[in-house]
C-alpha positions as CSV (number, residue, x, y, z in Angstrom):
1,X,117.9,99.2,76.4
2,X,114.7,100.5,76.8
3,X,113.0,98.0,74.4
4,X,114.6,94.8,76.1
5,X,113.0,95.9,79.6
6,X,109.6,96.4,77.9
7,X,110.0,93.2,76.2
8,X,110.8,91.1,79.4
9,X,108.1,92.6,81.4
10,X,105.5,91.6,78.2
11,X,107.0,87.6,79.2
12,X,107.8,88.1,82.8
13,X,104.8,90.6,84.6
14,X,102.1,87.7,83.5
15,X,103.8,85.5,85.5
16,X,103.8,87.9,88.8
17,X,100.4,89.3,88.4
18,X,98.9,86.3,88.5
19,X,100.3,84.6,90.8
20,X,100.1,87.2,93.7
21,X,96.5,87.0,93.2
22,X,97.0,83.2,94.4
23,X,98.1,84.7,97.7
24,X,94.5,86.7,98.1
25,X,93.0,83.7,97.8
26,X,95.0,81.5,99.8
27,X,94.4,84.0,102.2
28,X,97.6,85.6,102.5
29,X,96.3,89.0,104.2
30,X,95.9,92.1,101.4
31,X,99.0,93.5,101.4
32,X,102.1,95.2,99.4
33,X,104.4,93.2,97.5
34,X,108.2,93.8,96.2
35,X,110.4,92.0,94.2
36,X,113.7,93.3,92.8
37,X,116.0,91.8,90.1
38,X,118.4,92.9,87.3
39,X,117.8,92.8,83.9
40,X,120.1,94.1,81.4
41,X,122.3,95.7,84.0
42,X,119.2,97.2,85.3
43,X,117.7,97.0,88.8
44,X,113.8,96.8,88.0
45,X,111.4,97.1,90.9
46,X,107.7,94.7,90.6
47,X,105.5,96.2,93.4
48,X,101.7,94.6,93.8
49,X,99.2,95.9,95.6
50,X,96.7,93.2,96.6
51,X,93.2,94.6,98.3
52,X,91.1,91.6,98.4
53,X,90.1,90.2,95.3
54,X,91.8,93.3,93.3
55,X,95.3,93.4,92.7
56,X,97.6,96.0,90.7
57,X,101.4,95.3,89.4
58,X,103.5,97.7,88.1
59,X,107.2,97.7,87.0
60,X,109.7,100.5,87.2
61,X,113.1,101.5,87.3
62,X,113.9,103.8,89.5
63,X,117.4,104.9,88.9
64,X,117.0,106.4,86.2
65,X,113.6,106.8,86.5
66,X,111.6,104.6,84.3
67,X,108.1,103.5,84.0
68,X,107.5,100.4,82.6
69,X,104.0,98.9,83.1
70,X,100.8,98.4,85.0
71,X,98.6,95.6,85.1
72,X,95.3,95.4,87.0
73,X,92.0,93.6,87.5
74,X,89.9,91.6,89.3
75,X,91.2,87.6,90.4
76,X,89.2,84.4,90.4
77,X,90.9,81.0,91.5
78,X,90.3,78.0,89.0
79,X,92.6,74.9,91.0
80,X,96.1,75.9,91.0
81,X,96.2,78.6,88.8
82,X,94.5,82.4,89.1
83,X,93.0,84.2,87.2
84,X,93.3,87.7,86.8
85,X,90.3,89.7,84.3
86,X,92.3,93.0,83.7
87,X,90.4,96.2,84.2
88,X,93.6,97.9,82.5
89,X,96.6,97.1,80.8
90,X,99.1,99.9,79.9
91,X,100.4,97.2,76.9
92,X,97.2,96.4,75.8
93,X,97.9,97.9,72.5
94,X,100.9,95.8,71.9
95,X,100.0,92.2,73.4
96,X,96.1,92.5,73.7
97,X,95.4,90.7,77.2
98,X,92.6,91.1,78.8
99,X,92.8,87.4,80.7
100,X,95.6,86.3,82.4
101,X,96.5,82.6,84.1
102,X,99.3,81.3,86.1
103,X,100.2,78.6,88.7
104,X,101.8,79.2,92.3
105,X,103.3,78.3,94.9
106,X,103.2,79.6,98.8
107,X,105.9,79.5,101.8
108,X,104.3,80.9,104.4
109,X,103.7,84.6,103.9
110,X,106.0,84.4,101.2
111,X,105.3,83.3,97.2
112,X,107.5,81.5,95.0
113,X,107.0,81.9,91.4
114,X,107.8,79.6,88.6
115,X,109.1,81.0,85.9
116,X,112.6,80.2,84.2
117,X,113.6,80.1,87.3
118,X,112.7,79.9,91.0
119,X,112.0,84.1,92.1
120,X,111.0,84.9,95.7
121,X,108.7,88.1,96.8
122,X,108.1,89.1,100.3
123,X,105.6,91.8,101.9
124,X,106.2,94.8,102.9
125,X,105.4,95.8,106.6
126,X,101.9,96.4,107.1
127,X,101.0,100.5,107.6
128,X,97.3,101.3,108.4
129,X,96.7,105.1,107.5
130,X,93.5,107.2,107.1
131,X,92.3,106.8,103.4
132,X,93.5,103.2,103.1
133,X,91.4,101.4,100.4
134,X,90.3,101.5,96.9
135,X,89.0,104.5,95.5
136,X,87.6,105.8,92.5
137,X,86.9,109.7,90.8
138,X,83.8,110.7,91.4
139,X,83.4,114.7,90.7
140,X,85.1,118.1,90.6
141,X,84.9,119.8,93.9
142,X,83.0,121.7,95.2
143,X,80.1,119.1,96.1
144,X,76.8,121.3,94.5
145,X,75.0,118.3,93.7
146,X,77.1,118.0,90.2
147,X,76.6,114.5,88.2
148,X,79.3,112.0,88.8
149,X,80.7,109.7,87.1
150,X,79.7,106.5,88.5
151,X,80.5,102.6,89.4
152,X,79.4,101.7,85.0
153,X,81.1,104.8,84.0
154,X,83.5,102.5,81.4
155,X,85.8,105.8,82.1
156,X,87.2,105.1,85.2
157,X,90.3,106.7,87.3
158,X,91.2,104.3,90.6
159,X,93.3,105.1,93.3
160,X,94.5,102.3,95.8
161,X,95.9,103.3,99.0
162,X,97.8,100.5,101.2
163,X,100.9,100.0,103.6
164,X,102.3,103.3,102.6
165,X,101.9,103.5,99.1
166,X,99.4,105.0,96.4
167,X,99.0,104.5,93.2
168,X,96.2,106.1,90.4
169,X,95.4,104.7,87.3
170,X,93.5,106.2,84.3
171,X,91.8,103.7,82.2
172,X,88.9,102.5,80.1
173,X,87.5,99.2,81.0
174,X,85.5,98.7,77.9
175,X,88.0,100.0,75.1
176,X,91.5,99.1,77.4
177,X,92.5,102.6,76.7
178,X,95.3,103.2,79.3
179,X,95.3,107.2,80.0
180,X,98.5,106.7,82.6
181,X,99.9,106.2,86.1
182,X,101.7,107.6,88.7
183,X,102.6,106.0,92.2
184,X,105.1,105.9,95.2
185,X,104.5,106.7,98.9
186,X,102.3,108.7,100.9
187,X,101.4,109.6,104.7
188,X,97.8,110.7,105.6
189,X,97.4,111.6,109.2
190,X,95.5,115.2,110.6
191,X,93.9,116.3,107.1
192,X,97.6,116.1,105.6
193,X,97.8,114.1,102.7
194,X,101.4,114.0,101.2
195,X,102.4,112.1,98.3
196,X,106.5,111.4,97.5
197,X,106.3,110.3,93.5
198,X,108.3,107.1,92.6
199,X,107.1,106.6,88.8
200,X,104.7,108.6,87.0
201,X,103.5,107.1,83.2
202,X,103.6,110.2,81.0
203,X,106.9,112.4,82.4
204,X,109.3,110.5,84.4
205,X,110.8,113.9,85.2
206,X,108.5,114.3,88.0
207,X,109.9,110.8,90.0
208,X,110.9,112.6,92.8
209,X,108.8,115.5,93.5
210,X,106.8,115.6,97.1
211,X,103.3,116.9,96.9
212,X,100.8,117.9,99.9
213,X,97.6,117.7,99.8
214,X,94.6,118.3,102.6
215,X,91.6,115.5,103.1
216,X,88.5,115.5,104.3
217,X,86.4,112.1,104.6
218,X,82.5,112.9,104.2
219,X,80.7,109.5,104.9
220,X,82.0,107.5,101.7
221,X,83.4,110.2,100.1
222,X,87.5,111.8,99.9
223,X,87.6,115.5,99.7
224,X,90.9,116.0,98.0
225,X,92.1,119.6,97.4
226,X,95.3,121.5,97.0
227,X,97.7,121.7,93.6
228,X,98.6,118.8,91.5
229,X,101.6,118.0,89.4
230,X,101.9,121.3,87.7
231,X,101.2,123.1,90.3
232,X,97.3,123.8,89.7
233,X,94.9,124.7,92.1
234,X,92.7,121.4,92.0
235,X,89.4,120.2,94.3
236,X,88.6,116.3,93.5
237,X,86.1,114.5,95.2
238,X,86.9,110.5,95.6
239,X,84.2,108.0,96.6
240,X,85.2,104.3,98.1
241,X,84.8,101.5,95.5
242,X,81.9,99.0,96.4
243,X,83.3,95.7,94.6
């Protein structure tokens, strides 16, 4: 069961990532997509995060919990099709894409995809919360003047926050090593950041689990401390992408 999901994402996902891209720029505002459909007896869940010209897609099933893929880059428009240079690809090592292209269609703020048949995606209501945005690791905490990693650093872990939902994503932009995701919803409001897990890449076990957090926003950096997944004390400093 599990290999005729991953399968159908390798044919379908393309398809999606690409043309949601259309929609940012058609100028369909940045938003959060879903689509939902059954595959194998399956209800699989497509959520795409579009921020601009940057766009992430992931697939997951979330009874039981599954992760399936993740799919992300930067999108360029060439007539009637999109195109989407991936930054990382969590089946990289399997189908080897670092391009994708696609054609669309748009009715009004909803897309239409094309594929062996006619699927329709809508956006989710629009939330504006403290931290909203792309964001990318910069250092351990506490800020002593430490080197960070940097905008070149090939080694890059993202984090895009938008409408309610997060998602980070460990990668390598020059190999297309996919270190893993995690994702779901999360409120930010008073120095409170709280996180409710929907898929996680390397231990589906932890779909479900609700961690807090407390912020700080220093100028263009996120002060991010409290205890991660296992339960570790943690201090990350985040600093707002610039492209």
């Amino acid at each position: 069961m599990k290999n005729s999901i991953k399968n159908y994402s390798k044919n379908i996902v393309i398809c999606l990532l690409l043309a949601i891209s259309n929609v940012v720029h058609a100028q369909i505002p940045s938003k959060t997509y879903f689509f939902e459909e059954k595959v194998d007896q399956n209800n699989i869940t497509h959520e795409l995060q579009v921020d601009g010209d940057y766009l992430i897609h992931t697939v997951y099933k979330k009874s039981p919990a599954q992760f399936i893929m993740t799919r992300g880059g930067f999108t360029q428009v060439e007539g009637n099709r999109l195109i989407v240079l991936l930054e990382f690809n969590s089946n990289y090592e399997k189908d080897q894409l670092r391009t994708l292209s696609i054609p669309f269609e748009l009715n009004g703020k909803d897309l239409i995809l094309e594929m062996k048949s006619k699927h329709l995606f809508k956006p989710a209501p629009s939330m504006k919360q403290d931290l909203d945005g792309k964001w990318l690791f910069a250092t351990r905490g506490p800020d002593t003047g430490q080197e960070r990693r940097g905008e070149e650093n090939p080694r890059k872990t993202l984090k895009l926050l938008k409408d309610g939902r997060f998602q980070w994503i460990a990668y390598n932009t020059e190999t297309m090593k996919f270190h893993g995701t995690g994702g779901g919803s999360f409120t930010s409001q008073d120095g409170k950041y709280i996180e409710h897990i929907e898929f996680f890449s390397k231990d589906n076990s932890r779909v479900g689990a609700e961690l807090t957090f407390n912020y700080e926003l220093k100028g263009n950096d996120w002060h991010h401390t409290g205890n991660n997944s296992k339960g570790e004390p943690m201090y990350e400093i985040w600093a707002k992408r610039k492209d």
